[in-house]
N, C-alpha and C positions, 0 to 999 in steps of 0.2 A: 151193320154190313161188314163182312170178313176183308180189307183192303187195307193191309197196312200201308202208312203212310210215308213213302219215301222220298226224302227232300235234300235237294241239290243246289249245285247252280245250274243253269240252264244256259245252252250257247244256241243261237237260232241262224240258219242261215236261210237265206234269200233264195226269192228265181222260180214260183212256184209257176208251171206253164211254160218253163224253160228245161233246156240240157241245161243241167248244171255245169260251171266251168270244172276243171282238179284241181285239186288242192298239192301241197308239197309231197313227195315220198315218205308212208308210212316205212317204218322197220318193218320186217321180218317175224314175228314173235309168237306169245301164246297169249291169248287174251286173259284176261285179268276173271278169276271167278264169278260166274253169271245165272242171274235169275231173273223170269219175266222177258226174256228173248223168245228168240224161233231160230228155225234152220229149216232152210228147204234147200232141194237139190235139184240140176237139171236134167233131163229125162235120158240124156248121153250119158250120165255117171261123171263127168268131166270137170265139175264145181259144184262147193257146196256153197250157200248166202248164210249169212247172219248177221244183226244188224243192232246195234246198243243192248238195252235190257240196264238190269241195275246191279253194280256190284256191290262190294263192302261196305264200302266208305260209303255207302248210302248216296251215292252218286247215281244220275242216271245218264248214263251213255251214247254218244253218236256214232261210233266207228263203223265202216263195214267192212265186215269179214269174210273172206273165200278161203272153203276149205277144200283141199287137194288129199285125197287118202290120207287123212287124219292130219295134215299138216293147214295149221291156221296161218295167214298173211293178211295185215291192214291194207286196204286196196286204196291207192292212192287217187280218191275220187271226192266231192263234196257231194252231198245227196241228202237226203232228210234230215229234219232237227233232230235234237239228240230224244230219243224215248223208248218207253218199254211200254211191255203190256198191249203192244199190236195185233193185229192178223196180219198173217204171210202165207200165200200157197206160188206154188210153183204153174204159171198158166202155160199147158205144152200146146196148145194152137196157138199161142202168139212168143212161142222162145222168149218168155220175160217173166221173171216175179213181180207180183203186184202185193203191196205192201197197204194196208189201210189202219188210220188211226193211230190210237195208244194214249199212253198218258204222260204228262210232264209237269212238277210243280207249279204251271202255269196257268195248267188247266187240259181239258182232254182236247182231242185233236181228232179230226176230218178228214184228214190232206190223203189223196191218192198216188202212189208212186212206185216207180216200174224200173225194176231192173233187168237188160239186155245183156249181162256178162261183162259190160267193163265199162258202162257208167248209170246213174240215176235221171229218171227225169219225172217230171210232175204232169201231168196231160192236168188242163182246167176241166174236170167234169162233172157235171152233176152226180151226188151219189149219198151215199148214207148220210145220216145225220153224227156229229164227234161221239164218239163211245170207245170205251177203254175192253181189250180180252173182248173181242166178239170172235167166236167159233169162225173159223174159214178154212174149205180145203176145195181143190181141183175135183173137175168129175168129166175124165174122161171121155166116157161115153156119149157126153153129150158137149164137149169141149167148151163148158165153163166154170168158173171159181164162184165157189157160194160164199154167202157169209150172214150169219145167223147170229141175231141179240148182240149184247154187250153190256158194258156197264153206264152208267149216268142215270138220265130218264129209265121206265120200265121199257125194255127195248123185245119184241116179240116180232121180227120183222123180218123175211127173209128177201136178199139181195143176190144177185148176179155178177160178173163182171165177164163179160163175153169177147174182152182184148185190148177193147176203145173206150165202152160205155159202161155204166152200170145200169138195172134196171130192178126197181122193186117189183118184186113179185105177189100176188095175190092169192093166198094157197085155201084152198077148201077146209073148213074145219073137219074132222080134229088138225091141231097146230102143235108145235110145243108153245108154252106158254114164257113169257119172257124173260130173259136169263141173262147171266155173264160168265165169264169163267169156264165156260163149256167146252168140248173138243170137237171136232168133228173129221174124220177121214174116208176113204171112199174102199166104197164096199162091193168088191166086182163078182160075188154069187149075183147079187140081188140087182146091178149097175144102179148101184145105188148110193148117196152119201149118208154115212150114218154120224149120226149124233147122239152123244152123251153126255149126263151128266150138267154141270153147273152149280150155280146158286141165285137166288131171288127170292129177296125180304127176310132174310134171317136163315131161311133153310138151306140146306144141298139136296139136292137132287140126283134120282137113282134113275132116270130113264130113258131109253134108249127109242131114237126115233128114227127111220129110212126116209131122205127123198128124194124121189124119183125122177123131178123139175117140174113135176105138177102136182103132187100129192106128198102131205106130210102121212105116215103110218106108224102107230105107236107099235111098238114091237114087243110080245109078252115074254117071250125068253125073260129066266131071271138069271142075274146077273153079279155084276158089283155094287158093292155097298156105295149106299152115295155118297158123293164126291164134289170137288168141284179145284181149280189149280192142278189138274192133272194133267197127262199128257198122253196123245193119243196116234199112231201112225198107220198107216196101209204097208201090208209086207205081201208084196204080190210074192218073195219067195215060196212061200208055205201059202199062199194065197188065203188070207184073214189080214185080221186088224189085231196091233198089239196095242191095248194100254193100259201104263204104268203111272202107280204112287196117286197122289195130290193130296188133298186138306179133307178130313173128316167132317167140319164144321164146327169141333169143338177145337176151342184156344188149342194151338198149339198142338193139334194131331193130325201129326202127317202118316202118311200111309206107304207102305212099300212092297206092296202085294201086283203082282201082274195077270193079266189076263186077257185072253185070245178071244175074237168072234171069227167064228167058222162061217157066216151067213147065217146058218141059224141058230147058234145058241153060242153063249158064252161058257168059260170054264177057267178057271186058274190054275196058272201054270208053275212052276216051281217054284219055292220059295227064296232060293240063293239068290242074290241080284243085286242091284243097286242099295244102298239104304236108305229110307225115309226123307221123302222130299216132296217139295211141291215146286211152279214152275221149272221143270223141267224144259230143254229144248229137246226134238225128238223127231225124227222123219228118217224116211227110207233112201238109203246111198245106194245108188245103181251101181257104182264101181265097186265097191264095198261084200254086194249082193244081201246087206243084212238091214235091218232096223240098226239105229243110230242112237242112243241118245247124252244129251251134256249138261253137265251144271245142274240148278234151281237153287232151292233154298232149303237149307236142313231145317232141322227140328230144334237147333238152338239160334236161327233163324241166322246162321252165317250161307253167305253164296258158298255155291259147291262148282268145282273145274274137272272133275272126273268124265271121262268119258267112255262109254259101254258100247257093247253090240251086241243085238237078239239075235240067235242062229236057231234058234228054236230053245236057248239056253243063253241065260244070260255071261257073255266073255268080257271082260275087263280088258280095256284098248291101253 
């Protein structure tokens, strides 16, 4: 299995079922080169989230970050242990991000946690089983966050989080079949979240699935090559889904090719852009008006702090 292993120390803090108290005043700053994060944003354009990941020094990280039109600040809050390799989507019926999982030297992680704009807290709920990179993104339409596989056990399972609760969902075959690594963003031709790509049992995966909240649909459009440590976002500006790069399958090939879903079909889009990388962080800035994306991991497997934007053309921020 493709997961390289990155090992730390680990600082854990308390209070799960609680507001966490704050912590002392972060500085000001930029963060430290990052791969195996996220970023999601609020649906006003007004904050972006980001939340540890792993940088250089083979550390994995707790801080969290709000970004204001490209400018990063440590927010002066305690909130989840330090980890990467989570799901994060932005949930706009409840004004909170909901954070699920990831991983830590420790082992993988369960824990659910919701961010309101200016602190952390942990509600006790039932809900997935610990898994590391499970697919998660918002679905408007029907105003809930999905969240599809991950890594650990074979994980082929699809979840909800509806604000409060979670709730497994029981989809009619066809399904996708179990995965990690995969992306998923939401796809407003079809009001529908689409999912691509991953990996399970040695392979990458090239396929591209709709759901609709009751039905998984394999989608025949051909596409991109398979993938999986990609990254994937919704650009209501051009109204499609961009994504970019991730891991071939073979050691050490990353990928740096982009591409567009119209609803129905895929296509690649220019070659200029980012350079070869995998975890990427990457979501849509309302204030911004563009796709987003920061950091991952290069091809000589150093973190990457560069930060881009899609305008239908990839700009260097």
């Amino acid at each position: 299995m493709h997961q390289r292993t990155v090992l730390s120390s680990l600082g854990l803090l308390s209070g799960a079922g609680a507001v966490i108290a704050a912590q002392a005043p972060g500085p000001a700053s930029a963060p430290p080169p990052l791969h195996h994060h996220a970023i999601v944003f609020d649906s006003a354009g007004g904050q972006g989230l980001s939340f540890g990941g792993s940088s250089d020094s083979a550390r994995i990280r707790g801080e969290t970050w709000l970004i204001r039109a490209g400018t990063w600040d440590i927010a002066a809050v305690a909130g989840p242990s330090h980890r990467a390799s989570y799901g994060l989507a932005y949930h706009v019926a409840g004004g909170h991000a909901v954070l699920f999982g990831g991983w830590t030297p420790r082992g993988d992680l369960g824990d659910t946690w919701l961010w309101d704009g200016s602190r952390w807290s942990s509600p006790t709920v039932f809900g997935p089983s610990k898994r590391v990179s499970p697919a998660m993104a918002y679905d408007p339409a029907r105003g809930r966050t999905v969240l599809f596989g991950g890594c650990g056990d074979a994980r082929g399972e699809t979840w909800e989080w509806d604000g409060s609760a979670w709730s497994l969902v029981v989809a009619d075959d066809p399904s996708p079949g179990p995965r990690c690594r995969a992306t998923m963003a939401f796809d407003a031709t079809r009001r529908a979240v689409l999912l691509f790509g991953g990996f399970h049992q040695g392979e990458v995966l090239g396929d591209s699935w709709a759901w609709d909240g009751s039905h998984w649909t394999l989608l025949t459009a051909p596409g991109p090559t398979p993938r999986a440590n990609h990254a994937m976002a919704t650009d209501p500006a051009h109204g499609s889904i961009v994504l970019f790069g991730g891991w071939a399958g073979k050691p050490d090939t990353l990928l740096s090719d982009t591409w567009i879903w119209n609803g129905t079909a895929w296509r690649v889009a220019e070659e200029y852009g980012p350079r070869a990388r995998e975890m990427p962080a990457m979501a849509f800035d309302p204030g911004a008006g563009a796709v987003v994306l920061h950091g991952g991991r290069s091809q000589s497997g150093r973190a990457l702090s560069d930060w881009w934007r899609w305008t239908g053309q990839w700009e260097r921020r």
